[in-house]
N, C-alpha and C positions, 0 to 999 in steps of 0.2 A: 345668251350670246350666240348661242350655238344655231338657234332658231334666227335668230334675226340675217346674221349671215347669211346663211342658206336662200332667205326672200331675198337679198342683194342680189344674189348671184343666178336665182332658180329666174329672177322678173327678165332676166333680157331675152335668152330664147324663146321664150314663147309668142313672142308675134314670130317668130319665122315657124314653128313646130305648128301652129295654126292652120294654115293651106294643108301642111299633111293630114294630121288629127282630125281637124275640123271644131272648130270653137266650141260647139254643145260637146262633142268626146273630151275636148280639156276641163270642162267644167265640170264635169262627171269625174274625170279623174281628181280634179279640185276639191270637191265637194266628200269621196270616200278616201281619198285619199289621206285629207288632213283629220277627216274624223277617227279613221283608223289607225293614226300614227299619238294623236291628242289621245285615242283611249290606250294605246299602251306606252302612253306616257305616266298613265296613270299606274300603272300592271307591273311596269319594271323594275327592277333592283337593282340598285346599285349607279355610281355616276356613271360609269360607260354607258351602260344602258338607257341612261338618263340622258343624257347625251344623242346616242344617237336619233334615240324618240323625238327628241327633240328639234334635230336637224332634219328631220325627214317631214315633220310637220311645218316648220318653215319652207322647203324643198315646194311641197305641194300649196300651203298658201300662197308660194309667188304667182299661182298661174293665174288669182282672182282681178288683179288689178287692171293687169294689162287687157287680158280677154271679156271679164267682165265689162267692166269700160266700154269697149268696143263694141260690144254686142248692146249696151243698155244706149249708148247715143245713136246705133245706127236704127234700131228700134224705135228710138222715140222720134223720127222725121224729126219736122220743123221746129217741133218744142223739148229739142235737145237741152235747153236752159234749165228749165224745169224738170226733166227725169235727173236731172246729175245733182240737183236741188235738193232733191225730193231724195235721190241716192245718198247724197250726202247727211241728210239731217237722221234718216237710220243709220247710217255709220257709223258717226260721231257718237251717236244715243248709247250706240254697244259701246263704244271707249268706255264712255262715262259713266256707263253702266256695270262696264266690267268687272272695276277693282273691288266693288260694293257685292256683286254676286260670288265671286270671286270669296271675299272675306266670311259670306252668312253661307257657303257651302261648305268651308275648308273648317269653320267653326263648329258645324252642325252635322257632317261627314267624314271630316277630314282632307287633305289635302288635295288625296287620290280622287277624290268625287271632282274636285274643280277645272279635270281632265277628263274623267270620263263623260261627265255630263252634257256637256258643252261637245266633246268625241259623238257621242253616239249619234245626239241629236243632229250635227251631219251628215253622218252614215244613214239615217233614214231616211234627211233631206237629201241625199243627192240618188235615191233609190225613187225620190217620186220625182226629180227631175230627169232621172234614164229614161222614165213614160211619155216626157214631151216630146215632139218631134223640133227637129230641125227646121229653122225657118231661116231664107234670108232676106233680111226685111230691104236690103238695097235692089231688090229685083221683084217687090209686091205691087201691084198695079194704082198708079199712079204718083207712085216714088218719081221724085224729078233727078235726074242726072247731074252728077257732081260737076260743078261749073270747072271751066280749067283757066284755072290761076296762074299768074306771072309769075315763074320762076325767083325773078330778086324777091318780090314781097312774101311767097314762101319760106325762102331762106332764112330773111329777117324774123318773119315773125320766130322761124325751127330755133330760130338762135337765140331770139329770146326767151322761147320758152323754154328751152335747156338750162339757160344760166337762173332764170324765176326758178326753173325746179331745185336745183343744188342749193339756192341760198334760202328759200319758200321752206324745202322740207328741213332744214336746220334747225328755223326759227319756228317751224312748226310742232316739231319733236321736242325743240327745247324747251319751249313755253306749256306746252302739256305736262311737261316732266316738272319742270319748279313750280307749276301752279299752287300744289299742296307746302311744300315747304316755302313755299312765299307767303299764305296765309296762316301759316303760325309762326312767323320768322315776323311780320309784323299787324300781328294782332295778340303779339307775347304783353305787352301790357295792359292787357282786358281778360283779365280768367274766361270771364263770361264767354266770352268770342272764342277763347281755343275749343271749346266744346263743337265747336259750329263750324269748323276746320275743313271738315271733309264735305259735310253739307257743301258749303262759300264754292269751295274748290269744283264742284260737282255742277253746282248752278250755274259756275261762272261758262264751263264746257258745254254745259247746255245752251246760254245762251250763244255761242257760236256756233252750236251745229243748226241752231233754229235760225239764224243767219243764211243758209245755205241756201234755203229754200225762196225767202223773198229776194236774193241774190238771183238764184234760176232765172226766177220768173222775170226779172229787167230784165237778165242777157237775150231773153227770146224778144224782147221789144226794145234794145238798144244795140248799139255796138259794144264790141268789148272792150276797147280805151275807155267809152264813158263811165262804164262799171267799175272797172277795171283799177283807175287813177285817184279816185277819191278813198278807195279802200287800201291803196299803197301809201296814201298819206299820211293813213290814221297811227300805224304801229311805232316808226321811229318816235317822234313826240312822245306817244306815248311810253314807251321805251324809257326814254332818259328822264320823264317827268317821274315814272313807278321807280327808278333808281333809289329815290331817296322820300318817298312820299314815304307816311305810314298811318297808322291806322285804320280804322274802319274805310275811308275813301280809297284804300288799297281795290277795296269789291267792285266796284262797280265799273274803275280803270281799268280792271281786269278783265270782267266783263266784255268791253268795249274790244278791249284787244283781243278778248276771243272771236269776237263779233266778226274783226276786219280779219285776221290772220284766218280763220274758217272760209268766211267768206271769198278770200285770194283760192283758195281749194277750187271751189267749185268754177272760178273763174279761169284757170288755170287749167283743169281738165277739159273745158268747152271752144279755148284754144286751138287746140288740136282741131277737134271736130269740127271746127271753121275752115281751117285748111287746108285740112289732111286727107284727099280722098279717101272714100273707105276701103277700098283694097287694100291700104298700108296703113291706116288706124290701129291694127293691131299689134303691129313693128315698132312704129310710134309710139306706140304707149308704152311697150316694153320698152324703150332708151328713154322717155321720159320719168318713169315709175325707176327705173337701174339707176339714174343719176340722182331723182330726189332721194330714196332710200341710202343712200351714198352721202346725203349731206344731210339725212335725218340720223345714221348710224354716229357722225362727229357728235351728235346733240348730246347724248350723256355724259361723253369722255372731256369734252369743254365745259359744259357746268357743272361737273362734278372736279377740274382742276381747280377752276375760277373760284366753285366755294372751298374748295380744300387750303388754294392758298390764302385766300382774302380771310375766310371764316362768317362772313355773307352775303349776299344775292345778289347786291348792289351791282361791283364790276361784271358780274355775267351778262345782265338786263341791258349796262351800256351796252356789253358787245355784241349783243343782239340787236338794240337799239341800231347800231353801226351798220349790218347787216342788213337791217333794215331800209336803209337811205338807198342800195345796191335795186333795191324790190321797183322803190322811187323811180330809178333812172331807165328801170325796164320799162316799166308803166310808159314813163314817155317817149321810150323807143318803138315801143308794138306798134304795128300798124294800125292806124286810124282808117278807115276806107267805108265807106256810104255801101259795096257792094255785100258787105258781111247782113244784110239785111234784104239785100236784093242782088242777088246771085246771078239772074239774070244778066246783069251790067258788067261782069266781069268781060 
């Protein structure tokens, strides 16, 4: 709790701490910082201490999202689609990947290993990216100049993509979190299949981080409404259909709904970088990464009332489901515009 808080609160200064620092200094402090807070998280005794380790490594992970981000689309020129794609499906990979390394360290070392290891290995990493230089990729020779956009359809788009981020990371956070307790919650009447629990659950997150990537690569050849609307379609339905479905055909609904709800990420983050010049990209991200984490932090305390009081999964899925139709309404409020592909026209 103590960690998660901290990324709430650590994400929104950091586009403005950015001009000062300078983006490669934040990420270096990114980079040793949280490794060296994740290894004496391992070290310490006792909950205060446990605690604070704790907070401090949230503290230092807020700085990745925003500045990260920032630097990786302004980097990738024209086929920003694609590196945020491409960002994405390693992302998701470590989620998916985490709880399973996570369990064969803590089983095979103990607990304390499953902080240092994952600690240190940053502390080196971020020791070979102090050797890179600074580069700004908006000022390298033949970069073309940020189109200047009309005001209203700015605004529009800022407002919609603040309200996508609070309800996006809800449904985002919550559907990762019950994915495992959804597939032994209805895959209980098949022994066989509880064994394959964590496997189902694991696959199913894979297949939406591998979403990311063929997602990218449209955005850099379409607009982002065309992307954008067919993948806000898919969750509600699905949503209220997985309410009360069950067995085996649970996987692959699942699936599906990793597929769109992943897939809205990547769409989501390239937003921005349509609109946003990159002077305030990294401002931007911090209030968009502060407000999603803001409505990813509700995800456990809502489905964990909703199964406490029901006893399962059902009413949480509608109310996500619900939330979902909200995703709906953005989709068709975002700007639609021929210039997001030709810049020039603006």
């Amino acid at each position: 709790s103590a960690s998660a808080a901290f990324v709430v609160l650590g994400v929104l200064p950091m586009g403005w701490l950015a001009p000062k620092i300078g983006r490669k200094g934040l990420m270096v402090i990114f980079w040793l910082g949280t490794g060296a807070s994740m290894a004496a998280t391992g070290l310490v005794q006792g909950p205060v201490g446990l605690a604070i380790a704790l907070a401090l490594t949230g503290s230092f992970a807020a700085i990745y999202h925003p500045i990260g981000t920032a630097m990786l689309v302004d980097a990738a020129g024209e086929k920003m689609g694609r590196a945020v794609g491409i960002n994405g499906v390693f992302g998701n990979f470590g989620v998916a990947c985490a709880p399973v390394v996570t369990a064969f360290a803590t089983a095979l070392l103990g607990w304390r290993w499953a902080f240092l290891i994952p600690g240190i290995a940053c502390v080196v990493w971020g020791l070979f990216f102090l050797r890179e230089p600074e580069v700004d990729f908006t000022r390298r020779p033949g970069a073309k100049p940020f189109p200047e956009i009309p005001r209203a359809v700015v605004r529009r788009a800022v407002i919609v993509l603040l309200v996508i981020a609070a309800v996006s990371g809800l449904v985002f956070n919550a559907f990762t979190l019950l994915i495992p307790k959804l597939m032994a919650e209805r895959l209980a009447t098949d022994p066989s299949m509880l064994k394959l629990v964590g496997l189902l659950a694991f696959l199913a997150t894979i297949c939406g981080a591998a979403t990311q990537f063929s997602v990218g690569r449209m955005i850099d050849r379409m607009r982002i409404k065309q992307v954008f609307l067919p993948l806000a379609l898919i969750p509600a339905p699905a949503f209220f259909l997985l309410s009360f479905l069950d067995g085996w055909a649970v996987v692959p609904l699942s699936g599906l709904l990793a597929a769109a709800i992943f897939g809205q990420v990547t769409v989501n983050e390239t937003m921005t970088a349509r609109y946003i010049a990159p002077a305030l990209r990294a401002k931007m991200y911090s209030v968009r990464f502060f407000v999603g984490f803001l409505g990813s932090a509700g995800a456990a305390p809502l489905v964990g009332w909703l199964h406490a009081a029901t006893g399962t999964l059902a009413l949480s899925i509608i109310v996500l489901g619900v939330f979902a139709l909200v995703i709906i309404a953005c989709a068709f409020a975002f700007p639609d515009r021929e210039e997001e592909l030709k810049p020039e026209l603006w």
